[in-house]
MIKELUM-515358 format. One record per residue (C-alpha): residue in three letters; x, y, z negated. Coordinates in steps of 0.05 Angstrom, whole numbers, plus 5000, padded with zeros to 4 digits. Example, Ala and Ser with C-alpha at 12.3 -4.5 7.8 and 13.67 -1.06 7.14 Angstrom:
BEGIN
ALA524649104844/SER527349794857/
***
This chain:
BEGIN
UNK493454734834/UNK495954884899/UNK498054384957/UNK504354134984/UNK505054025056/UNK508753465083/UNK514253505131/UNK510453365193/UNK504953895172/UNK505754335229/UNK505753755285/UNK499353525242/UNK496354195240/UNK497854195319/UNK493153565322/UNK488753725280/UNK483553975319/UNK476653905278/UNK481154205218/UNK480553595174/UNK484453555115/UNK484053225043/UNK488953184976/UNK493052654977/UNK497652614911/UNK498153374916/UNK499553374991/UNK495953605049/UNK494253065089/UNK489052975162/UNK483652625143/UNK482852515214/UNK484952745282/UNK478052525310/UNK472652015309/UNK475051465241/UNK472650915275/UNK475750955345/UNK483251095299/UNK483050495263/UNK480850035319/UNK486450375359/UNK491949995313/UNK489349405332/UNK490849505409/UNK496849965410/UNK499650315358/UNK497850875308/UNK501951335274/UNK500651645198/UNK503152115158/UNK505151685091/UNK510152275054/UNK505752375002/UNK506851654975/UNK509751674901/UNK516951424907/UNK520651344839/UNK528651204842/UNK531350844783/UNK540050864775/UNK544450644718/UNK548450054692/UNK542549754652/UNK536449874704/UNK536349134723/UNK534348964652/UNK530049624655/UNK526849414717/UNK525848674704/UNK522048874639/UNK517749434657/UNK515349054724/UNK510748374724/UNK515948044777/UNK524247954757/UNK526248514813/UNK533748404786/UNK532747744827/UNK532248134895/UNK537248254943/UNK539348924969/UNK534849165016/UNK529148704997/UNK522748794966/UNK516748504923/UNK509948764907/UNK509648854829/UNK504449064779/UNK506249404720/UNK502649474658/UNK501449754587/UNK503249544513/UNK496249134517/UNK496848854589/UNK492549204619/UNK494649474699/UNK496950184702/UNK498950144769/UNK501849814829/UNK507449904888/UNK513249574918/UNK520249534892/UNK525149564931/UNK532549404910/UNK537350004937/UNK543049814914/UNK547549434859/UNK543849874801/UNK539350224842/UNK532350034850/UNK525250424883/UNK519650434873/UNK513650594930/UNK506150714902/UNK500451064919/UNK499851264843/UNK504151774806/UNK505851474735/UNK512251764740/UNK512752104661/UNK510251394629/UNK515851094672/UNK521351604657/UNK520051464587/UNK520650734586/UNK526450914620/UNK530151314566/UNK530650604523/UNK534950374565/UNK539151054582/UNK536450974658/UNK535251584700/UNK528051524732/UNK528552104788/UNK521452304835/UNK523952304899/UNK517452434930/UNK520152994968/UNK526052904983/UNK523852475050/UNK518852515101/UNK515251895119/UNK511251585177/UNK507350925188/UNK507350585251/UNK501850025253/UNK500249685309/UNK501648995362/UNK506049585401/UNK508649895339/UNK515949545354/UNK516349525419/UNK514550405411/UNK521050355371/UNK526250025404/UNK523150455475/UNK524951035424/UNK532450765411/UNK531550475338/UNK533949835310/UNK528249525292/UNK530148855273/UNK527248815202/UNK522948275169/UNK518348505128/UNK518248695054/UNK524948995075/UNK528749715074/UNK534849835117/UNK538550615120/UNK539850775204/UNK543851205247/UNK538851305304/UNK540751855361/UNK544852345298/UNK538952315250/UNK539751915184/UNK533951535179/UNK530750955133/UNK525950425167/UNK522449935113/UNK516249355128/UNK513149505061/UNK505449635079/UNK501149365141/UNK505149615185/UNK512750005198/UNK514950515159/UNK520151055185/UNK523151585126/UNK526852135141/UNK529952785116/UNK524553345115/UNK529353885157/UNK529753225208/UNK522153095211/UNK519753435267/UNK524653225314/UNK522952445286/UNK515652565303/UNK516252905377/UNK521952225385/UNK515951765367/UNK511252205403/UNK514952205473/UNK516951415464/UNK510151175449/UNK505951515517/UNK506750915548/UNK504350465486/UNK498150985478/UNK500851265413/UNK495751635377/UNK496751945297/UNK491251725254/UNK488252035191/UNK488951775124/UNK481351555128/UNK483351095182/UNK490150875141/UNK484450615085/UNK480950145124/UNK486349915164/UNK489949695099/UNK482349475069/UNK481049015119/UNK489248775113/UNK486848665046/UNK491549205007/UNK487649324941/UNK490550054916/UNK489950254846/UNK485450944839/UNK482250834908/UNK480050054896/UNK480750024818/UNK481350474762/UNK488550354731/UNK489750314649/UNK493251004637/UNK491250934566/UNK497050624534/UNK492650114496/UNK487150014540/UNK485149274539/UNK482349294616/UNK483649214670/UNK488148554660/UNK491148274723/UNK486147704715/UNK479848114715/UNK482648474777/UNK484447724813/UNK491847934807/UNK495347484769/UNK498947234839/UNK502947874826/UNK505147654757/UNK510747164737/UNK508546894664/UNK515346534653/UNK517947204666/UNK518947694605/UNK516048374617/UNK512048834580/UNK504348764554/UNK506247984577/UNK503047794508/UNK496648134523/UNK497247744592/UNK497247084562/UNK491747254522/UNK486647574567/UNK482946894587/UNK481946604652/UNK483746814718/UNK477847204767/UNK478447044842/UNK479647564889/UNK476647604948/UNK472247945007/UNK465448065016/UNK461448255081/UNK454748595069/UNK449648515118/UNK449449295120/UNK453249835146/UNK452550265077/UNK458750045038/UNK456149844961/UNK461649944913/UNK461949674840/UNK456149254855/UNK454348574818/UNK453847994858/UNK449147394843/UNK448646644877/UNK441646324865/UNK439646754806/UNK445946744769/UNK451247364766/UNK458047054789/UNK461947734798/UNK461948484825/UNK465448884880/UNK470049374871/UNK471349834931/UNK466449824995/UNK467650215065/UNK464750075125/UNK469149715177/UNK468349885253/UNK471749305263/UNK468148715238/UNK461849285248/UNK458949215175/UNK460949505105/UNK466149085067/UNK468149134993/UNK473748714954/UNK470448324898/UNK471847934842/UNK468347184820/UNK468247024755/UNK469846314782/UNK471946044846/UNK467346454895/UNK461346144922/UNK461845834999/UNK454546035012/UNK452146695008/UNK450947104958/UNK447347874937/UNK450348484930/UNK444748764887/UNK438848834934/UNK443748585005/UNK445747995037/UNK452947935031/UNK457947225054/UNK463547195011/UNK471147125052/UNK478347085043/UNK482647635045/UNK485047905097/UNK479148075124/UNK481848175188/UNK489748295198/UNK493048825245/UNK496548315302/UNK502848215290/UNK508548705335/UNK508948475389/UNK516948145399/UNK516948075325/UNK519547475318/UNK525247415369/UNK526748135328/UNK527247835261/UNK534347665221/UNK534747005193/UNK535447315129/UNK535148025088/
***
């Protein structure tokens, strides 16, 4: 199968001095632009920017899509104003999680969707039940993330309104581009046409030399949004593409915040009877070598696993997300043969943008 490039390919490919790259959903993406660890502790100074165009983005249209969308998602997205959004799981016939994203409404029947995963056939044929057209829209916009304590001041220096709360999406006019800016992730995101994206990133570019604006590799994008504590299905979990696959539930995965049970959606019968809830949380090893999918005892007795595990220059020792098969212990515990302390999640948040909250509307 051969690669896409994004958009901003060539500005990457300019950057990319050590020649870096990895598949991302079928794109071409840096994996970094130079040492991992100095990128992600640069978003937590300045600002960082990242190349985010090959997220999945699914756009939904029709005069039934809000009962569409309110049954195929765990959360009642018809509920949302334009312009706002919710993270949602959604799931198959038996409950289990086949993946996970933001919704975003659009419009008065328009609704999208923004995941890391690609289930874009199983959702197109949900869709034809109701006589809704699902559309990929993947490529049809270029998109950047701007994470960082400086990442709004960078953008009003660079002329954009950047008054937005988050879990928001707004369309701009900003110098005679059309552009899109959405709080959806850890950080900003800024979408744009793909004929319009190399002007948008030499724009960001010039604005953010005085803010120490630096682009960032997708390895440093993952553990800035592990240590936010963003679980993503197929990096942190394996998703239930099978459509009767019993696991995993959103209680075995310590999601079940992202669920609504009074709410009527589907495999919400396989929900209610999966058992009791896990509890999601973090877990730092005394180690630097991450230890992934890992059972976790307290005093002799097994209380839960990890999931994912990367090391976090940061907090300077591996991390993993991990689920307790009750609440999770306050003392510590062991990752098979290491010392690991159980914590909440976030493990460590990016600082908030700096001006944020003189910047924020009262409401979406």
């Amino acid at each position: 199968m051969s690669l896409l490039a994004t958009p901003f390919h060539a500005r990457a490919a300019e950057a990319n001095r050590l020649n870096d790259w990895q598949n991302r959903g079928g794109f071409t993406l840096a994996t970094s632009y130079g040492p991992v660890e100095e990128e992600a502790v640069a978003a937590r100074f300045g600002a960082i920017v990242a190349d985010i165009s090959w997220h999945r983005r699914v756009a939904a249209t029709g005069m039934h899509v809000r009962d569409f969308a309110s049954r195929l998602f765990t959360r009642n997205v018809a509920a949302l104003e334009e312009g706002a959004g919710t993270d949602v799981l959604w799931l198959n016939d038996a409950g289990a999680v086949r993946g996970a994203g933001t919704v975003v409404r659009t419009g008065e029947d328009a609704f999208l969707l923004d995941s890391t995963l690609d289930d874009t056939d199983w959702i197109s044929g949900a869709a034809r039940l109701y006589d809704v057209k699902v559309e990929d829209v993947t490529a049809a916009q270029g998109g950047l993330a701007l994470i960082g304590p400086a990442a709004l001041k960078l953008l009003q220096a660079a002329g954009v309104d950047a008054s937005l709360p988050p879990m928001a999406m707004r369309k701009l006019r900003w110098r005679g581009l059309d552009v899109t800016l959405s709080r959806l992730g850890v950080g900003f995101e800024l979408w744009c046409e793909p004929d319009a994206a190399l002007v948008v990133w030499d724009r960001l570019m010039a604005a953010g030399k005085r803010f120490a604006l630096r682009p960032v590799g997708q390895a440093a994008l993952d553990i800035l949004e592990f240590e936010s504590g963003l679980m993503r299905p197929g990096r942190d979990y394996r998703p239930a593409l099978d459509g009767f696959a019993p696991q995993p539930s959103p209680q075995s995965l310590g999601l079940s915040g992202l669920v609504d049970r009074k709410h009527v959606f589907n495999g919400r019968a396989g929900v209610l009877a999966a058992g009791p809830d896990a509890s999601l949380a973090g877990v730092l090893l005394d180690s630097e070598k991450p230890s992934p999918d890992t059972v976790l005892t307290h005093q002799g007795r097994v209380v839960g696993r990890t999931l994912s595990s990367l090391f976090s220059p940061a907090l300077h020792c591996a991390i993993a997300f991990a689920v307790f098969s009750g609440a999770w212990p306050a003392s510590e515990v062991m990752a098979g043969s290491t010392h690991a302390r159980p914590a909440g999640l976030p493990f460590l948040p990016i600082p908030a943008p700096i001006g944020a909250t003189e910047a924020m509307p009262a409401a979406v």
